[in-house]
VOLUM-276548 format. One record per residue (C-alpha): x, y, z. Coordinates in pm, whole numbers, plus 50000, padded with zeros to 5 digits. Layout:
XYZ;...
END
This chain:
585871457984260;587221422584161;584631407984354;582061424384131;583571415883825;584041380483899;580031377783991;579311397483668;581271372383423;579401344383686;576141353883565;576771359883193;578201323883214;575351312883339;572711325783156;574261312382845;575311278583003;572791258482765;575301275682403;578301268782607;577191231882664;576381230082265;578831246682170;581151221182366;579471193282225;579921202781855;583731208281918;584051176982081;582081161281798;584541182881556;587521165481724;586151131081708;585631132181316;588601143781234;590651117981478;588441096881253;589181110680937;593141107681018;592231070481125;590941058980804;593451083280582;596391061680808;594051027980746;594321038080357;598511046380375;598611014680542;597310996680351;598841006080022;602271007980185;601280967280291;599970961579892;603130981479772;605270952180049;603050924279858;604510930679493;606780907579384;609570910279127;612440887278961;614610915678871;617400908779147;617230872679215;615520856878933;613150846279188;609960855179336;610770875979648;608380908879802;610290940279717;610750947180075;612800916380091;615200920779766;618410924679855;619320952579617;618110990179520;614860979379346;612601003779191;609500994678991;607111016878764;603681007378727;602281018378325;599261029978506;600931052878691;603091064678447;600101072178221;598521092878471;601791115378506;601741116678137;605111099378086;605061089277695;607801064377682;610071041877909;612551065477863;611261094077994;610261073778319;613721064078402;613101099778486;611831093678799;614231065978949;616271080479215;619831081379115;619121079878745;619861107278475;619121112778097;621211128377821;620731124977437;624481121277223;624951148276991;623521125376696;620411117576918;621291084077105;619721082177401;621861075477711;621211065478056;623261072478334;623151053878687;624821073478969;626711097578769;628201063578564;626991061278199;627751044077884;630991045377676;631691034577293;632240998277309;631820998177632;628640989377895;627380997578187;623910991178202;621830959678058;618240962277922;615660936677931;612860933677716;610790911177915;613440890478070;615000890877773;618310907677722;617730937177445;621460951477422;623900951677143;627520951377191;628090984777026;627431011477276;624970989677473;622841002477220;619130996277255;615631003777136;613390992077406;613271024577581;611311036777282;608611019577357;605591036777425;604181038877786;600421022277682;602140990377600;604050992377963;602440970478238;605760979078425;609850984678448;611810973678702;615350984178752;618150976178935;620411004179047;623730987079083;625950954879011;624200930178872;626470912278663;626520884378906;622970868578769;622610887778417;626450885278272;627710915178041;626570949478061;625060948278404;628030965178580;626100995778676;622230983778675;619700963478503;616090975278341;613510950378272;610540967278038;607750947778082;604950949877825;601000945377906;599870911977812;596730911578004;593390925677821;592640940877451;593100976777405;593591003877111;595071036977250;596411067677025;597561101277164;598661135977010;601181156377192;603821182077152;606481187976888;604171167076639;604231136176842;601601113076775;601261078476912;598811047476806;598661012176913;596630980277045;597040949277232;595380917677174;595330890477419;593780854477392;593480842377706;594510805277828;592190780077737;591980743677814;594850733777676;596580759577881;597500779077613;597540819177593;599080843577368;599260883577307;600180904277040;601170942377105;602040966476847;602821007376850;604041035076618;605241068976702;605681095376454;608021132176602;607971156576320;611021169676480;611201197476333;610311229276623;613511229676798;615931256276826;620081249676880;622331268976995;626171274676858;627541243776698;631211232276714;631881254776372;631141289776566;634551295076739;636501283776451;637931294076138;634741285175975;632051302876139;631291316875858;629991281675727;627941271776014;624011267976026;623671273376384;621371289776521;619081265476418;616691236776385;617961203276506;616871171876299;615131153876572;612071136776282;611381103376447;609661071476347;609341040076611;607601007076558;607390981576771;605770946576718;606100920477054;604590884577018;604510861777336;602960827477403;602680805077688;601890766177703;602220757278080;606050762178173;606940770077829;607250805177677;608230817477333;608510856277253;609330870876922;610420908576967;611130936076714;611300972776796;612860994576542;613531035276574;614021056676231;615631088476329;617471119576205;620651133376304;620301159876585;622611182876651;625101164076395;627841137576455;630661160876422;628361188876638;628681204676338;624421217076238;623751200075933;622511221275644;619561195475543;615761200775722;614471174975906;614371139875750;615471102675863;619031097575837;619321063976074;617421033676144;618101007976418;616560976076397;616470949476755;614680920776653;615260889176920;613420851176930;613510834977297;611970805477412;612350797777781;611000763377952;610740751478364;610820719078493;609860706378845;612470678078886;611420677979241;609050699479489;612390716979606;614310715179280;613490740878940;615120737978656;614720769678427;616290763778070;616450790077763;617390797177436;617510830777230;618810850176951;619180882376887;619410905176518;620930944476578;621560964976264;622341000376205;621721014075880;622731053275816;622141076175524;625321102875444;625651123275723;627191159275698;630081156375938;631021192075832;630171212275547;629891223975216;633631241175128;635111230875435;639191232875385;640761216975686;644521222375506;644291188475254;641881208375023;638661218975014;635131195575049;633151208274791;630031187574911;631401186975275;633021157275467;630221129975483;630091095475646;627481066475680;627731043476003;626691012275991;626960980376158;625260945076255;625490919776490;624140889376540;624260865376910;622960835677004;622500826277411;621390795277596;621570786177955;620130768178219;619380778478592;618420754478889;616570766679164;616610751779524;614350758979781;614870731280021;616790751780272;614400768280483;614380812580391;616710804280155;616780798879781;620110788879604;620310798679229;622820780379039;623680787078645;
END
């Protein structure tokens, strides 16, 4: 019985030896391309991984090394990338660094935390560059650069960790460099969301033959601001609930503007900066809802001059040398703190209890840096 089994699979075999032999041949053809697809899909990973190696950044050292090499916790966005994953402002791509978190004060100041570490009143923890140059006021570590629209972003590097070594105050807990396109004319506009709308350019004049190049950028950003629901405010477990306005709308209108000059003879580079945000009042200082619709109730003003100059004083010696100033102002409308009829035991506030921050600051910065790379792998960095 086996014996006749095993000749009748024999001869079925057999007769169909030549769709065996095909079919054979196909699957080892099958194999083959996709051993080759894998190859060149590895080729490909390999190659951007070795591109992604190749990139170069100052962020850590203030010079020139390949990522790989940086002896820090380097990440850099590229403004191409960031378009395509629809990220509409430098803020909302710190986003995407590992380790890094995002929370709005109650009045609607952004803050930025690094490793669970964020800012304090008075008090820094993190510095902000605005193409190399330091965009931070002393209050807060406030800043407007992370306003700035994602079109005018060729990239942001950041630093997660000390770096107060090479960049000085506010760089205990990291340091983000925003740097702006500079390389070809464009005009974007967008329309998003929550009334956001978004229009710009860039115009670029190329070096010449004296050398000489310069680039103009410019955006504005309007946020009606005016679609979002809060929750309970400060005034619903109180005494006053009865005065509160929450449930409601939170004043998050918006205006930014932003206006970045840069020029380059050689070695030699001046910038003139200004970004400026116009907002309202969120949820309220006091997390008390204010009673007013949406409307702009603050504007803060960064407006900084930098020139910055190198000098070969030898083909192992750099000398890197740089003035700045800086102009931060805060200028507030009344807020409501609390209010109409609010009696805290002094008396009643028959228009509430209003107040109107405001503050300015001006600095002024200079410095020099040599660079030696005489010492073979090395470079020393002296300031």
């Amino acid at each position: 019985m086996d014996t006749t089994l095993g000749h009748s699979i024999f001869h079925r075999l057999w007769r169909n030896r030549w769709g065996i032999i095909v079919g054979l041949l196909f699957l080892s053809a099958s194999v083959n391309l996709v051993a080759a697809e894998n190859d060149v899909a590895s080729d490909a990973a390999l190659q951007d991984l070795l591109q992604a190696l190749d990139q170069e950044t100052e962020i850590a050292t203030k010079t020139k090394m390949n990522i790989d090499f940086v002896p820090g916790m380097v990440s850099v966005l590229y403004g191409d990338d960031l378009l395509a994953r629809g990220i509409a402002s430098a803020l909302e791509a710190m986003a995407l660094i590992p380790g890094v978190e995002l929370s709005l004060s109650s009045d609607g100041q952004a803050q930025v935390f690094v490793r669970g570490i964020g800012t304090a009143f008075a008090s820094g923890k993190i510095k902000v560059l605005l193409n190399g140059v330091p965009f931070n006021a002393t209050l807060s570590v406030a800043t407007t650069a992370l306003r700035i629209p994602t079109e005018q972003i060729d990239r942001i590097e950041v630093i997660r960790g000390p770096g107060s070594a090479i960049y000085g105050e506010f760089a205990f807990n990291g340091v983000i460099n925003v740097v702006t396109r500079s390389d070809s004319n464009r005009v974007f506009s967008r329309y998003g969301s929550h009334g956001v709308t978004t229009v710009g350019g860039i115009l670029v004049r190329e070096a010449d033959e004296r050398d000489l190049s310069m680039s103009l950028s410019f955006s504005r950003t309007w946020i009606d601001g005016d679609s979002v629901k809060t929750g309970r405010d400060v005034l619903r477990n109180s005494p006053f609930a009865g005065l509160s306005d929450a449930p409601g709308e939170s004043n998050e209108k918006e205006l930014d503007t932003s206006v970045i000059f840069q020029s380059k003879y050689r070695d030699t580079k001046l910038s003139v900066q200004f970004v400026k945000v116009d907002v309202g009042d969120y949820f309220g200082l006091a997390h008390a809802l204010p009673s007013y619709g949406p409307k702009i109730m603050r504007e803060v003003s960064f407006y900084t001059v930098s020139a910055e100059s190198k000098w070969l004083l030898s083909p192992d010696l750099e000398m890197n040398a740089y003035l700045g100033w800086h102009d931060y102002k805060l200028d507030s409308g009344l807020h409501e703190l609390y209010p109409a009829n609010i009696n805290f035991g002094a008396g009643a506030f028959p228009n509430g209890m209003l107040g109107s921050p405001n503050y300015e600051e001006r600095k002024y910065r200079a410095g020099v840096d040599f660079s030696y790379k005489g010492w073979e792998k090395h470079d020393i960095l002296t300031g």
